[in-house]
N, C-alpha and C positions, 0 to 999 in steps of 0.2 A: 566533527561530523560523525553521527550513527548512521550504521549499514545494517540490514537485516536482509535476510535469505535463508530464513528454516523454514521448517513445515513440524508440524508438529503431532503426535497420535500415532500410531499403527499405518504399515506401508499400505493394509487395507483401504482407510478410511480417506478421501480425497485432500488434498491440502485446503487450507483455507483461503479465502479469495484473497485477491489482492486490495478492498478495500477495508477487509479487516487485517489482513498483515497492516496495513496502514496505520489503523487504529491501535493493533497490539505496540507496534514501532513507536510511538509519540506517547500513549500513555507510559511506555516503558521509557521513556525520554524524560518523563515530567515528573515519573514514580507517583501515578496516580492510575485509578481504575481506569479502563477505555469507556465506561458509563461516566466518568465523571468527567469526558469531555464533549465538548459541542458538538450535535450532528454532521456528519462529513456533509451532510443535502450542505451546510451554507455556505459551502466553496466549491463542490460539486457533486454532479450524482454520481455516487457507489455504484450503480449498476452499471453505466458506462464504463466505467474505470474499469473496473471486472471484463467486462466484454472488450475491450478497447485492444488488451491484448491476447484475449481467448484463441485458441486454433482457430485454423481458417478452417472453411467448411469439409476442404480435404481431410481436416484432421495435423498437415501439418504449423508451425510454432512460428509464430509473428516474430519477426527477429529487426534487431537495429532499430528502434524507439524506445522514446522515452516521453516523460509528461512530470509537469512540475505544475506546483502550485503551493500557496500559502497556507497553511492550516497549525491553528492552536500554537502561535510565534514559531513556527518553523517553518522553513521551506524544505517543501517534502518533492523528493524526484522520484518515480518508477519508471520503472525500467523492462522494455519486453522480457527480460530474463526473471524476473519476478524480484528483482530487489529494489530494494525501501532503502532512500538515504535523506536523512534528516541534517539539515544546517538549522541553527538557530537564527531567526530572521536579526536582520540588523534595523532596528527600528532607532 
């Protein structure tokens, strides 16, 4: 299994969503570009996912979820705490 939970750039500059940690997690799984793989729309919508555990409008942090789904032979899980884990699907 890979686990991912960085952030990457300057403490200025906001972390990256969680549907691109996604994409950096599995391109970096398959050792290929995150262009060089299928749109996340064909298993789900990116914007969701991003907002799915975004602050509540208080401003405080969605806590205890999680979300799994199939993409590019892995089964990928996130996680309210922003981590990315990758199983390779059992096909």
């Amino acid at each position: 299994m890979h686990s991912s939970n960085t952030t990457t750039g300057s403490s200025a500059a906001s972390p990256p969503s969680l549907s691109t940690r996604v994409l950096t997690a599995v391109a970096d799984a398959k050792q290929c570009a995150p262009d060089d793989l299928n749109t996340l729309y064909t298993v789900i919508n990116p914007e969701a996912l991003d907002e799915l555990f975004a602050p509540k409008a208080d401003g405080t942090p969605r806590t205890n979820g999680s979300v799994s789904f199939q993409y590019a032979g892995y089964q990928v899980t996130v996680s309210s705490e922003g981590t990315v884990e990758l199983e390779a699907s059992k096909l």
